[in-house]
Each structure stands twice: as C-alpha cells, then as structure tokens.
PLY file of the C-alpha trace (Angstrom):
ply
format ascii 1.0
element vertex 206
property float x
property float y
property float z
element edge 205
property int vertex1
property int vertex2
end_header
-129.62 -225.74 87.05
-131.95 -223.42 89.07
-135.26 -221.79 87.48
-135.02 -218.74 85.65
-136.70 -215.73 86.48
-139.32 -214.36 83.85
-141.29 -211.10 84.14
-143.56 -210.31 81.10
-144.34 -206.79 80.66
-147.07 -205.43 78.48
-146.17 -202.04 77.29
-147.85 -202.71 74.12
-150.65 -199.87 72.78
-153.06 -202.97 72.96
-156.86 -202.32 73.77
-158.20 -205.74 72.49
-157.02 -207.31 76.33
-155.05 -210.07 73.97
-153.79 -212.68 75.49
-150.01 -213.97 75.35
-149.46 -217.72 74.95
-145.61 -219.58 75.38
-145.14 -222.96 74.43
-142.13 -225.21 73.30
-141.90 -227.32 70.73
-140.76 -230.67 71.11
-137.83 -231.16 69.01
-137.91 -234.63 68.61
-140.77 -234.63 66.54
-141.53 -233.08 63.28
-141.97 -229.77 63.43
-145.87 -229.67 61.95
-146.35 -231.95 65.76
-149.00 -230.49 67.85
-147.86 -228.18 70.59
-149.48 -227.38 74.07
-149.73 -223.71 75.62
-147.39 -223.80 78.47
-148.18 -220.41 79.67
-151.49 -217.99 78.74
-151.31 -214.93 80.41
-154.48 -213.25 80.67
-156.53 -209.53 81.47
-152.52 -208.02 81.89
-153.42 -204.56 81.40
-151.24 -201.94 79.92
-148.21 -201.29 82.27
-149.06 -204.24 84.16
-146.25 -207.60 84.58
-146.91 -211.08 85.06
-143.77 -212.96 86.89
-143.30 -217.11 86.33
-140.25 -219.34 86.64
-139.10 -221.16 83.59
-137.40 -224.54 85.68
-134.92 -226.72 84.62
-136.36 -230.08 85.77
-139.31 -231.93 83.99
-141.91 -233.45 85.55
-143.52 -237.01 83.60
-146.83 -238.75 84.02
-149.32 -240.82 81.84
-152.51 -241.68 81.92
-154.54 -245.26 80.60
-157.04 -246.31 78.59
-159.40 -246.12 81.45
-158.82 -242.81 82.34
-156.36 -243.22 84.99
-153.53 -240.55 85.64
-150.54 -241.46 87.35
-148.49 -239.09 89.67
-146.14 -236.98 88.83
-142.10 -237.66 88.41
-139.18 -235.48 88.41
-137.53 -236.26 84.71
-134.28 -235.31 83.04
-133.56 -235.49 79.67
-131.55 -238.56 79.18
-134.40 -240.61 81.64
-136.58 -243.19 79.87
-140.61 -244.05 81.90
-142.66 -246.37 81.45
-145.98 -247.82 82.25
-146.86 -251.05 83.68
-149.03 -253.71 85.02
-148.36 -253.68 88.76
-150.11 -255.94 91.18
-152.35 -252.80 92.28
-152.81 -251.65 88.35
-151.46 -249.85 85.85
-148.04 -247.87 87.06
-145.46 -245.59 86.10
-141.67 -246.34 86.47
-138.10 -245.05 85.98
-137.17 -247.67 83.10
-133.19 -246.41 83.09
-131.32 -244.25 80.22
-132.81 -243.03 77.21
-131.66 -243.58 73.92
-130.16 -240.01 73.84
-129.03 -238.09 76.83
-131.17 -235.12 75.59
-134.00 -236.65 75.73
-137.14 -237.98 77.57
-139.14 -241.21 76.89
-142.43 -242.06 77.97
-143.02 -246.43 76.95
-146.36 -248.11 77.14
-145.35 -251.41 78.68
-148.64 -252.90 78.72
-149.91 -255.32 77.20
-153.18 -253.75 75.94
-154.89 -250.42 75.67
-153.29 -247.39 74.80
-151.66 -244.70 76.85
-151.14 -241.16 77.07
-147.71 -239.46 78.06
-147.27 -235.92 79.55
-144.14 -233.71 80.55
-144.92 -230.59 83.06
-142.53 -227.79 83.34
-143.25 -225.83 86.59
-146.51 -227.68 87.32
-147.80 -227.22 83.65
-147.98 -229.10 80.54
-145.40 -228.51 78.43
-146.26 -231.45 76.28
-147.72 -234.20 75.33
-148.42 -237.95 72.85
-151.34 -239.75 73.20
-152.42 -243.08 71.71
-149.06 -244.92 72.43
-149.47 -248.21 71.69
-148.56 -251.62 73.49
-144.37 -251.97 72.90
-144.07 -248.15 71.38
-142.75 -245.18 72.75
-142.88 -241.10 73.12
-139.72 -239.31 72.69
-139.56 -236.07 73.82
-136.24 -233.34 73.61
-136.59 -229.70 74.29
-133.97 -226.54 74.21
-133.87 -223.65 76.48
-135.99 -221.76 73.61
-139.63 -220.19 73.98
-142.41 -218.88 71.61
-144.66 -216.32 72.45
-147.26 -214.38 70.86
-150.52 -213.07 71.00
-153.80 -214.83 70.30
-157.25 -215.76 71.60
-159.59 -217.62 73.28
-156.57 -220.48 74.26
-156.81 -221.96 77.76
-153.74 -222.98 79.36
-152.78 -226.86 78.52
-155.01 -226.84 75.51
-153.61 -228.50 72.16
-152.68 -225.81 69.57
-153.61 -226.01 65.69
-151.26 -225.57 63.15
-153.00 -222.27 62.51
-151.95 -220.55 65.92
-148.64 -222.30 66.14
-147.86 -220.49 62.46
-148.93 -216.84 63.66
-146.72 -217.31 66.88
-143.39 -216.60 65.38
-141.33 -214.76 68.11
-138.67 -217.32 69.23
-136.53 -215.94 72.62
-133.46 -218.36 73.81
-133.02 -218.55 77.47
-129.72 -220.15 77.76
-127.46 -219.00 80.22
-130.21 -216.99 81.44
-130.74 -216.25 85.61
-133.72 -213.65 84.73
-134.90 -211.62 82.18
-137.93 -209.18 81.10
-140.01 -209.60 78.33
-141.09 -206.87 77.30
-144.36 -206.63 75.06
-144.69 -203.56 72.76
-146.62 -202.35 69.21
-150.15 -202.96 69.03
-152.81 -200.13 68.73
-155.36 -199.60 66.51
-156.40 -197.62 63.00
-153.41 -195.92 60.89
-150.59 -195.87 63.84
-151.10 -199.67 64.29
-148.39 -201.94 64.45
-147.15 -205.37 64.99
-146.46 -206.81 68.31
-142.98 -207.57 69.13
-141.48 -208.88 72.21
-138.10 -207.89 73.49
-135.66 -208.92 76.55
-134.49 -206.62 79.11
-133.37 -206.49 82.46
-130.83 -209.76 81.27
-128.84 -211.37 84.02
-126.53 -214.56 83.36
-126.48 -217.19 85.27
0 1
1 2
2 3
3 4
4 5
5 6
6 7
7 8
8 9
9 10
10 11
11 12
12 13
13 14
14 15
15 16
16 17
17 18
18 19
19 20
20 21
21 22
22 23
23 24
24 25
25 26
26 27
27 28
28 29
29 30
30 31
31 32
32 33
33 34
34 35
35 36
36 37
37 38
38 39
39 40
40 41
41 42
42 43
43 44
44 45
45 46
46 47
47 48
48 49
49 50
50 51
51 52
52 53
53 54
54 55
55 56
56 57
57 58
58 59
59 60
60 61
61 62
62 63
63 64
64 65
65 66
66 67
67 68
68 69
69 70
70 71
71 72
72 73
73 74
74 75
75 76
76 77
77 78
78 79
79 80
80 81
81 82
82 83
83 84
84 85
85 86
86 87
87 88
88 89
89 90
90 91
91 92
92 93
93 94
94 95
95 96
96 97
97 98
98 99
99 100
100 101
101 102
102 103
103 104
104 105
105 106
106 107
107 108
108 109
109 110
110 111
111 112
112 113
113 114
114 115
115 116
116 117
117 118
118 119
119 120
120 121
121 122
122 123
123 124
124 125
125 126
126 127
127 128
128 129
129 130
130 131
131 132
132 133
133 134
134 135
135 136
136 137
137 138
138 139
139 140
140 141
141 142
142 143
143 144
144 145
145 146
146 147
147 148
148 149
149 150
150 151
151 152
152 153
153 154
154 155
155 156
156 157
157 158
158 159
159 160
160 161
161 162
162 163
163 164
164 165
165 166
166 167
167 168
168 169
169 170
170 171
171 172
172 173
173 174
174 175
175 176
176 177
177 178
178 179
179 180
180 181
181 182
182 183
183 184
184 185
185 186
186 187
187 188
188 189
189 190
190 191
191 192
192 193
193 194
194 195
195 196
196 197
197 198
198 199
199 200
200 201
201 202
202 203
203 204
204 205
C-alpha cells in the first residue's frame, strides 16, 4: 500500500485560530488508553489547506531506562521488536511474527529497567507504552480510521487526557482511500454559531 493523500481545508467561520488535532487510537488496548496527537495543524487561516500523507508502513523504536532512544524501524502489523542487551548496549531487534497478523509488538528483553515503546506513522508518533517491564510486552493494532477535532494549546506528540480525547468525536475511515479533502466547516461566533464538522471531498479510490 502507498500513502494516501490528505488535504485539510478550513472553511470553517472560525476566528479563535483553533487548532485541529488527528490521532488514532490503538485498538488493542482499552479504549479509556492514552492517545498521542499524530497531527496538530496550526495558524490555518480561513480558506487556507494544509496537505500530509497518511502512510501505510509503521515505523518502531524504544527507548531505556537511561534515556537512550534507539533508531527507527520500518514495522508491519503482524512484526513483533524487541529490546536487548547487545555487546555495545541496549538494542532493538526484529524478534519474528506477532501473535496476531494485525498487530505490532514492542518486548522488553532485558533483564532490568524498564522501557518505553513508540510507533511513528510518517515520521510522527502515532503511539506509544511506557514502563514495560523486564519479560512483558506492548501490543499495538490500528485501522485505517482517524479522529479529528478542534482544541487547544496541544503540541504535536504530546499525550492526550481523557478530557480532549472525549470532545474529539469526528471519526473519518480511510480505507480504500488514494486521496481525499477534509473539509472543515461551522464555527463562528454569538447567535449564528455552530458546531464544527468535518467532511470528505475530492474522494479518489485507490
């Protein structure tokens, strides 16, 4: 599978400069799990579009208890990782198939100190465990389905509380998507107010 195209479009009636967060959720977690923003578009004015590629392949890494980060790998769902004791330090490794072919797991193979995992999609984080423990695991399944909204003061990668993640309601399925608008309308302010709501045009199929 090749990336698909995105172009968000902000013909909302917005004054407030919002900004528009995507995320995933992983779906092999319960559904209360933390989530990361993925994407935070910022200062896109009225009229104005902000293109990104929603890609296919995953990215892993994981970081130690003493604060080192590994390099990036190219995952697929159905790919386990995990990190070890090398001669040189602490490593990550293709470990062979996952327990499910839709998903991706990230094992601390140590034998002490916890570890972090991460999964990118297109060079951001997309999500993320931390405080695996010696012998445990990070399991992590996503579908071609993103949730965007509008909220505030969120920088890109951050953790989400429960609290955004609740307001941020509108779910869009990319699945057989090439490319597709998404088109950002309501807004305003006083009496003629109204909600945001986010729409696809433009659709192509892949």
């Amino acid at each position: 599978m090749s990336a698909i195209q995105l172009n968000f479009i902000n013909k909302s009636n917005d004054q407030n400069n919002s900004e528009i967060v995507i995320f995933q959720k992983n779906m092999a977690t319960s559904f209360d799990e933390i989530a990361i923003a993925w994407k935070v578009i910022k200062n896109c004015g009225q009229g104005d579009y902000h293109p990104f590629t929603y890609s296919s392949v995953l990215q892993v890494a994981m970081s130690d208890s003493y604060g080192n980060y590994t390099p990036h790998l190219s995952a697929m769902p159905g790919q386990a990782f995990e990190m070890v004791l090398a001669p040189s330090g602490d490593l990550i490794q293709y470990s062979g198939p996952a327990a499910s072919s839709k998903s991706i797991e990230l094992k601390n193979s140590l034998q002490r100190g916890a570890v972090s995992g991460y999964v990118y999609r297109d060079g951001s984080v997309i999500a993320m465990k931390s405080n695996i423990a010696p012998g445990q695991k990070a399991v992590f399944e996503f579908t071609p389905t993103i949730f965007i909204g509008v909220a505030s003061q969120i920088t890109q990668g951050q953790i989400m509380n429960s609290a955004i993640i609740s307001n941020i309601n509108t779910e869009i399925s990319l699945l057989g998507l090439a490319s597709a608008d998404i088109v950002m309308t309501g807004g305003g302010s006083g009496a003629n107010a109204t909600a945001f709501a986010f729409s696809l045009e433009n659709v192509k199929m892949a």
